[in-house]
C-alpha positions as CSV (number, residue, x, y, z in Angstrom):
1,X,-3.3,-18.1,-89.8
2,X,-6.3,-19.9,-90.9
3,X,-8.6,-19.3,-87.7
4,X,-7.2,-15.4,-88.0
5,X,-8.8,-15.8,-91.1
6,X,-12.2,-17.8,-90.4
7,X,-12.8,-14.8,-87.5
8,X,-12.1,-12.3,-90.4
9,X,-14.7,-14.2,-92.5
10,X,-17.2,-14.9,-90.2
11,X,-17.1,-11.1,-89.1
12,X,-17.0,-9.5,-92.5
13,X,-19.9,-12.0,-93.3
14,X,-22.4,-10.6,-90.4
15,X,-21.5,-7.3,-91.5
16,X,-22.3,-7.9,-94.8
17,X,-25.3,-9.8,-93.6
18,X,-26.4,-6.2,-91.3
19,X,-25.4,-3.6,-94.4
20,X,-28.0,-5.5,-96.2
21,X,-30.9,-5.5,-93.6
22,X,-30.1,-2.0,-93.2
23,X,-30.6,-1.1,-97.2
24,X,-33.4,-3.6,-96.7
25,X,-32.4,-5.5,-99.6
26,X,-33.5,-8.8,-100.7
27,X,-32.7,-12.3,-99.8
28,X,-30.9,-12.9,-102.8
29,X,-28.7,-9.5,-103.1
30,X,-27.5,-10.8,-99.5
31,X,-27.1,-14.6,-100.5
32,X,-24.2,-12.8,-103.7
33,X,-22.5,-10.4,-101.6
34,X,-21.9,-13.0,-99.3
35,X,-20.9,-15.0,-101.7
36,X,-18.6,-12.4,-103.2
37,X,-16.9,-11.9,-99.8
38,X,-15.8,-15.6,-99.6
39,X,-14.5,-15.4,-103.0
40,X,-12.4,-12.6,-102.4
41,X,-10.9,-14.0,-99.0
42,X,-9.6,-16.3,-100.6
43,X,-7.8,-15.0,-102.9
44,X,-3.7,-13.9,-101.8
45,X,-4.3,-10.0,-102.7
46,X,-6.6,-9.8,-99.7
47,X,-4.8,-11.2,-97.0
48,X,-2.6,-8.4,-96.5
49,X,-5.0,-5.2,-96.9
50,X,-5.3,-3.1,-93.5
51,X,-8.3,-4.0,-91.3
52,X,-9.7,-0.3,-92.4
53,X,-10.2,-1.9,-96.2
54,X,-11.1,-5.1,-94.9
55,X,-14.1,-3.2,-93.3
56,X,-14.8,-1.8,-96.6
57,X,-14.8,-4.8,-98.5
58,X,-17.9,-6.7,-97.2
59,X,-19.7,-3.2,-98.6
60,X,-18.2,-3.1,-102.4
61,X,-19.6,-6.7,-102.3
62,X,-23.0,-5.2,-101.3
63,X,-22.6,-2.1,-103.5
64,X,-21.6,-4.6,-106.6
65,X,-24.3,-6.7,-106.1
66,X,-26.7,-3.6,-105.8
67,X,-25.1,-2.7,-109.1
68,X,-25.8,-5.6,-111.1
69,X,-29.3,-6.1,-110.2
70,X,-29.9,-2.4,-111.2
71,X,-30.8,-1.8,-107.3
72,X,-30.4,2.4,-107.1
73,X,-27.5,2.5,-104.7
74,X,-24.7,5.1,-104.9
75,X,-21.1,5.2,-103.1
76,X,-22.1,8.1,-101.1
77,X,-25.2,6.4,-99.4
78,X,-23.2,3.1,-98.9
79,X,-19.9,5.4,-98.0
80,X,-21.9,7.2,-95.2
81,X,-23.0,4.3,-93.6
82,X,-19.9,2.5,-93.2
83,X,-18.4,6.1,-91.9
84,X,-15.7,5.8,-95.0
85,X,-13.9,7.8,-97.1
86,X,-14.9,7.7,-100.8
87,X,-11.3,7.9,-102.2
88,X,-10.5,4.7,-100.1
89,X,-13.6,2.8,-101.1
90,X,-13.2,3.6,-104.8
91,X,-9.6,1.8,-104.4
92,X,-11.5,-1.6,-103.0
93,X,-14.4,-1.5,-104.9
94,X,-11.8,-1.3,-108.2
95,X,-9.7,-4.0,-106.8
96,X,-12.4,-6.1,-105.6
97,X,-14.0,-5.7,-109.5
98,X,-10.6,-6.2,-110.8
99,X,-9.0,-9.8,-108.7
100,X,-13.0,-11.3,-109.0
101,X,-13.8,-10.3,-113.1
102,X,-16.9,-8.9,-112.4
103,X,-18.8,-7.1,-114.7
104,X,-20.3,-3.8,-112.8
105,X,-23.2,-1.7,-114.8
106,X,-23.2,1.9,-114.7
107,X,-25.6,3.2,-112.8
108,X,-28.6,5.3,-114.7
109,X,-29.6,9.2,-114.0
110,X,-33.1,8.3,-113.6
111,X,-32.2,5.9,-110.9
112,X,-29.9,8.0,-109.6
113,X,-32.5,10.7,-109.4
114,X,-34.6,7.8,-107.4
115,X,-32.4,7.2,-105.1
116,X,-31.9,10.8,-104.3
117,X,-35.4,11.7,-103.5
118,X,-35.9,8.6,-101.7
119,X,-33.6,10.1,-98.9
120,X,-35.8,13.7,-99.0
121,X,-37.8,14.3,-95.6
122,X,-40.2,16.6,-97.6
123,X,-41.7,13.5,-98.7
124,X,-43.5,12.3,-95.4
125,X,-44.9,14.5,-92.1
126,X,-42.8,15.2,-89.8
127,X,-42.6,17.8,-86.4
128,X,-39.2,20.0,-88.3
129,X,-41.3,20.6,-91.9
130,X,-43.7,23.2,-92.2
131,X,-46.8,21.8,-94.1
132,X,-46.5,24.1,-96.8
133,X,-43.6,22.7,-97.8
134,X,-44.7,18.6,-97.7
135,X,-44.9,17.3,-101.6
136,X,-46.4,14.0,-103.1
137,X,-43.3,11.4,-103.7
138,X,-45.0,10.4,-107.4
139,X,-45.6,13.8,-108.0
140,X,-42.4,15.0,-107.0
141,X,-40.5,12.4,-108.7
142,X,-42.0,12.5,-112.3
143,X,-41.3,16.6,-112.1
144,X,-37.6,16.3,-111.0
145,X,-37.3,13.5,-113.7
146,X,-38.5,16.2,-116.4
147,X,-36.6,19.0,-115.7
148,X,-33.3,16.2,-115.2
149,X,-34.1,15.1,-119.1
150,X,-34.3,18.8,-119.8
151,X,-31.1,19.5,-118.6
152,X,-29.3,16.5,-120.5
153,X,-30.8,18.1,-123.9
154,X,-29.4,21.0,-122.6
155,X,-25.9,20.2,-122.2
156,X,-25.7,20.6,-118.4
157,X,-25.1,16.7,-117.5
158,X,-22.3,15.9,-119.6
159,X,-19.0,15.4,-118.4
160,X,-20.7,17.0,-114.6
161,X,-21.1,15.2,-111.4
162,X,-24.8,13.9,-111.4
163,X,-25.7,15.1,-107.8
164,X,-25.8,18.9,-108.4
165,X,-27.8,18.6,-110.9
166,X,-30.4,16.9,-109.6
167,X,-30.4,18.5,-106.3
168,X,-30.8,22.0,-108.3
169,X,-33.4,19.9,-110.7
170,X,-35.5,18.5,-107.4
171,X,-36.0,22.1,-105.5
172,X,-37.0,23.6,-109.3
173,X,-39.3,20.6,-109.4
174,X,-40.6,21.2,-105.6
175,X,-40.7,25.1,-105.6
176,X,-42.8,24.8,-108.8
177,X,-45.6,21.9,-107.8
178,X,-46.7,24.5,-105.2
179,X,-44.9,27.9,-105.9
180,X,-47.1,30.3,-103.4
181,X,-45.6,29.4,-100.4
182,X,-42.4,28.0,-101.4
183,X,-40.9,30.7,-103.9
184,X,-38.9,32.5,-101.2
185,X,-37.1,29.5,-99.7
186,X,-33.8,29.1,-100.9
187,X,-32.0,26.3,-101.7
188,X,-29.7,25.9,-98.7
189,X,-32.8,25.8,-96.3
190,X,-34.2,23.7,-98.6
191,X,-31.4,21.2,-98.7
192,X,-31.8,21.4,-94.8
193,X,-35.6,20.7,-95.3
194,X,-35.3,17.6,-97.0
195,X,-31.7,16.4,-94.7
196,X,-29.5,16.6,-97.3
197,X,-26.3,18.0,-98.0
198,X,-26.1,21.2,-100.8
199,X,-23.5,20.5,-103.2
200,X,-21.1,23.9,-103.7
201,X,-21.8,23.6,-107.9
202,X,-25.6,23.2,-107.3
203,X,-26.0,26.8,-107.0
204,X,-24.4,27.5,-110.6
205,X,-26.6,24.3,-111.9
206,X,-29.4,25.5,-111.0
207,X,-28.5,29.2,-112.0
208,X,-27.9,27.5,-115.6
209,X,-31.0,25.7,-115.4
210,X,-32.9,29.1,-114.9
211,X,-31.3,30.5,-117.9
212,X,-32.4,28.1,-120.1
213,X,-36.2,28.0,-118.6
214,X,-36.0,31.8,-119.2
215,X,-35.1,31.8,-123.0
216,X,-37.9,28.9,-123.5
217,X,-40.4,31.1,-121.6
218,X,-39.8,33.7,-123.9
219,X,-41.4,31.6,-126.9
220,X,-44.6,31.3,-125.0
221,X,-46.8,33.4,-126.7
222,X,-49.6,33.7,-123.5
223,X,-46.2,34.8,-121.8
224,X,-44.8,37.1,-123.8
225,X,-46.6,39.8,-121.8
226,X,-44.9,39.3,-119.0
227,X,-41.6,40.1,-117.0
228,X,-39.9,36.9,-115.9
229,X,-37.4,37.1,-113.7
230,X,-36.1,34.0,-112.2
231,X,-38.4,33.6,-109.9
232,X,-41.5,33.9,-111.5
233,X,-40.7,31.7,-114.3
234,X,-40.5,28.4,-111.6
235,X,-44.5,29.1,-111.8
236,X,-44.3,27.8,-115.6
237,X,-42.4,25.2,-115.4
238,X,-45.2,22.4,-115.8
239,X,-45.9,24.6,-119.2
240,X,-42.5,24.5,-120.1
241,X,-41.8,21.4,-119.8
242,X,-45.2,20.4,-121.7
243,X,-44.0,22.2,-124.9
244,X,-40.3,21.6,-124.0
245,X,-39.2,20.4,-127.5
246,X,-40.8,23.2,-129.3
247,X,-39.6,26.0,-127.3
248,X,-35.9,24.4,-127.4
249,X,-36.1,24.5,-131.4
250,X,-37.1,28.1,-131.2
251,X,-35.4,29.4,-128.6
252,X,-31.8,28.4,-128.8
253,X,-30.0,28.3,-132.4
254,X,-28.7,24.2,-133.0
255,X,-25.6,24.9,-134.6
256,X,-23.1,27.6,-133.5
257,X,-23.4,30.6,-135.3
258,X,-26.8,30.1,-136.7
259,X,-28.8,33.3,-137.2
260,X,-32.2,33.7,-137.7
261,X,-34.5,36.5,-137.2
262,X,-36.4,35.3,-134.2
263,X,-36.3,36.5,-130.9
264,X,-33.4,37.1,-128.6
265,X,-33.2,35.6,-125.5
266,X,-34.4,38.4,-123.0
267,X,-32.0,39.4,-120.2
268,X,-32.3,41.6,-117.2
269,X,-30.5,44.7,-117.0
270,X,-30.6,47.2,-114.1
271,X,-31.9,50.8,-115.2
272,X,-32.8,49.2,-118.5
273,X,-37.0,49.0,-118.9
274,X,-37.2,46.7,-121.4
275,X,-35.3,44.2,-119.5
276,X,-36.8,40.9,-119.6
277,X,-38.8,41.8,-123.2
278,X,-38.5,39.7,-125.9
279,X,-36.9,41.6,-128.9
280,X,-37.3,41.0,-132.6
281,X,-34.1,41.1,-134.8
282,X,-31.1,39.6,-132.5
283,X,-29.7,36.0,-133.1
284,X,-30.5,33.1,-131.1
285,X,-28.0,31.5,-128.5
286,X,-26.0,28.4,-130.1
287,X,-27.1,25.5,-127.8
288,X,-23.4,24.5,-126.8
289,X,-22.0,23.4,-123.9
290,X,-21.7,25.9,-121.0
291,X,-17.7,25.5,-120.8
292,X,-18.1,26.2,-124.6
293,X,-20.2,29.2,-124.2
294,X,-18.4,30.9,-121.1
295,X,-15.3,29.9,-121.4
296,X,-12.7,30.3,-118.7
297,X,-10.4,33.6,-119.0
298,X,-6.9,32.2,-120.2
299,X,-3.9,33.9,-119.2
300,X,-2.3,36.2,-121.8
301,X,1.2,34.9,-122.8
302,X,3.9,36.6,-121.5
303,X,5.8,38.9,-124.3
304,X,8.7,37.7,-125.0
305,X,11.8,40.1,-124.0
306,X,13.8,42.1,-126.1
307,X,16.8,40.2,-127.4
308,X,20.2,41.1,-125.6
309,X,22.9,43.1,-127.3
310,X,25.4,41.7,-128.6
311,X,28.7,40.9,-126.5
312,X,31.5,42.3,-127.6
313,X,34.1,41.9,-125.3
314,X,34.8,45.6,-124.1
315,X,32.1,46.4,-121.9
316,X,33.2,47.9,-118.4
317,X,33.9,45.6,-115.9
318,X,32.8,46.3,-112.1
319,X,35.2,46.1,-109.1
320,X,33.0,43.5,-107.3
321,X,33.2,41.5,-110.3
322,X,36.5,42.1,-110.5
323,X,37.1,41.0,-107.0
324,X,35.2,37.5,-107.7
325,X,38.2,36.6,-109.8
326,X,40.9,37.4,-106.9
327,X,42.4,34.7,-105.4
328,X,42.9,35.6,-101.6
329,X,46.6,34.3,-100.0
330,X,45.1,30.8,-98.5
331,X,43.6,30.1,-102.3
332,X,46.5,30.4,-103.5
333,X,48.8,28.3,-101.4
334,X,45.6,25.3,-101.8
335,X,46.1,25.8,-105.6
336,X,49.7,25.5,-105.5
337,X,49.5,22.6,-103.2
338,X,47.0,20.9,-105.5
339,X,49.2,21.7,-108.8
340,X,51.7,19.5,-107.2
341,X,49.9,16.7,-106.5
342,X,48.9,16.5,-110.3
C-alpha cells in the first residue's frame, strides 16, 4: 500500500509540476501546490477517492495556490485543461479546502475580466482574423474594464454569473474602439473571432447593457439630435463612459418611484416617428435591479371550487355502485370461513 501510494504521489506530483509550466506560473506557485498535494495524500480522506478525482486534485492545488497569490485563474480555464467536469472539480477543490484549512480568496471582476481577454485571438495577428477586426490589448482592456464597472452601478452583476457579462462588456468595448468596420459583426462570430465560447445569457446582458447606454445617451445634449438605435449608440460609448456618473444621475430616477420632470428614456416603436426622441414631461426609470423591474409572470392561483352540497343521506344511488357492495357466492363462503376462525 505504501509504494501504491509513492507511484500515486510521484505521478500527481509531475502533473502538478506540467499544469504549472503550462499556466506558466512561477517557481514558487509550483514549489506550494506541490506542497499542498503531499499534504493532502496524506491525509485518510484521500486514499479512497476514485483515480478520476485523484487526477483532479494535483489541479485544486494549483488552482488554490493561483487563488491566494491573486494569480487570475478561473475553474473553467484550469477545468478545460484537465478535460474535467466543473461539478466534479468544485467537489475536490471544496474538500481539498476543507480536510487542509485553507483560506481561498475570492477572485476579483477586474481580474476576472483579465483573464478573459488574455485568452481573445483578436489580440495578436493571425491567418483566421481579418485586420479590421485586430485591437490593442491595453486599449482593449481599460474599455471592457469601464463598461464592466458600468454595469455593476447598474445592477447587472449582482447575484449573475460574471462571464456573460463581460463577454457582452468586451465585444461593446471592441465594436466601439473601431465601430466602422466592426458594427455589423455580431456577437456569435465575434465569440468565434476571438476562440471563445458565447455564453446563452450574454445575448440578454448585453441587450441590458444597450438599454442602459441608450437612456444615458439621451442626456447628451450634442446627441439629443439624433436617432440612436442600438447600434449607433456603440459609436458613443467612449463619451458615455467619460460623463458616465452624470448621465446616470439624470437619466435613471435612484429611488423607486421617484418623479421628476426630466426626460423619459426614449424607446423605439415601429410606425411611431418620434421613436428614439427624447420627450419632456415622463418620469424617469427607478435604477433597480432588472429581476425587480421585469419581473417574471407568476402563475395566477387557481380559484378555489365551489363548496359541495351538503350530504344528506337520500340522494339516488347507481346500480354499479350498488353492485360494488354485492358479495359474489365465493366472497361469501371466504367470509364465512374467516368468521369462524375468529
Amino acid at each position: 500500500q505504501k509504494e501504491q501510494l509513492s507511484r500515486c504521489l510521484q505521478r500527481g506530483i509531475r502533473r502538478v509540476q506540467d499544469l504549472c509550466k503550462v499556466l506558466q506560473l512561477p517557481v514558487v506557485f509550483e514549489e506550494t501546490a506541490v506542497s499542498y498535494f503531499q499534504r493532502a495524500l496524506r491525509l485518510p480522506a484521500f486514499h479512497l477517492l476514485s483515480l478520476e478525482k485523484k487526477e483532479l486534485l494535483g489541479g485544486c492545488c494549483v488552482f488554490v495556490t493561483c487563488r491566494q497569490h491573486n494569480w487570475p485563474l478561473t475553474m473553467g480555464t484550469i477545468c478545460s485543461l484537465l478535460y474535467a467536469r466543473q461539478d466534479l472539480f468544485a467537489g475536490v477543490y471544496l474538500s481539498l479546502q476543507k480536510e487542509l484549512g485553507l483560506s481561498v480568496p475570492a477572485l476579483s471582476l477586474a481580474d476576472l475580466v483579465t483573464t478573459h481577454l488574455n485568452s481573445f485571438r483578436l489580440l495578436q495577428p493571425s491567418a483566421n482574423v481579418p485586420a479590421p477586426f485586430l485591437e490593442d490589448k491595453e486599449k482593449l482592456l481599460g474599455r471592457t474594464m469601464a463598461i464592466v464597472e458600468l454595469a455593476s452601478e447598474t445592477w447587472l452583476v449582482t447575484g449573475r454569473h460574471p462571464v456573460p457579462i463581460v463577454t457582452a462588456a468586451a465585444f461593446l468595448a471592441w465594436q466601439s474602439l473601431r465601430p466602422g468596420p466592426r458594427l455589423s459583426c455580431p456577437l456569435a462570430r465575434f465569440c468565434r473571432l476571438a476562440g471563445v465560447d458565447l455564453p446563452p445569457p450574454a445575448h440578454l446582458r448585453l441587450k441590458e447593457l444597450l438599454e442602459i447606454l441608450q437612456g444615458m445617451a439621451s442626456q447628451l445634449s450634442w446627441l439629443r439630435g439624433f436617432d440612436l438605435d442600438k447600434k449607433t449608440v456603440v459609436k458613443h460609448i467612449g463619451d458615455l463612459l467619460q460623463h458616465r456618473v452624470f448621465l446616470l444621475k439624470n437619466a435613471f430616477s435612484q429611488q423607486d418611484g421617484e418623479e421628476t420632470p426630466r426626460i423619459k428614456i426614449p424607446r423605439r416603436e415601429q410606425g411611431c416617428p418620434s421613436a428614439g426622441k427624447p420627450r419632456r414631461g415622463g418620469t424617469l426609470r427607478p435604477l433597480l435591479p432588472p429581476c425587480l423591474i421585469h419581473p417574471r409572470k407568476r402563475l395566477r392561483p387557481v380559484a378555489p371550487s365551489a363548496p359541495a352540497s351538503a350530504l344528506t343521506g337520500d340522494e339516488p344511488i347507481s346500480d354499479s355502485e350498488i353492485e360494488q357492495y354485492l358479495r359474489s357466492p365465493d366472497e361469501i363462503r371466504a367470509f364465512r370461513k374467516a368468521k369462524a376462525w375468529l
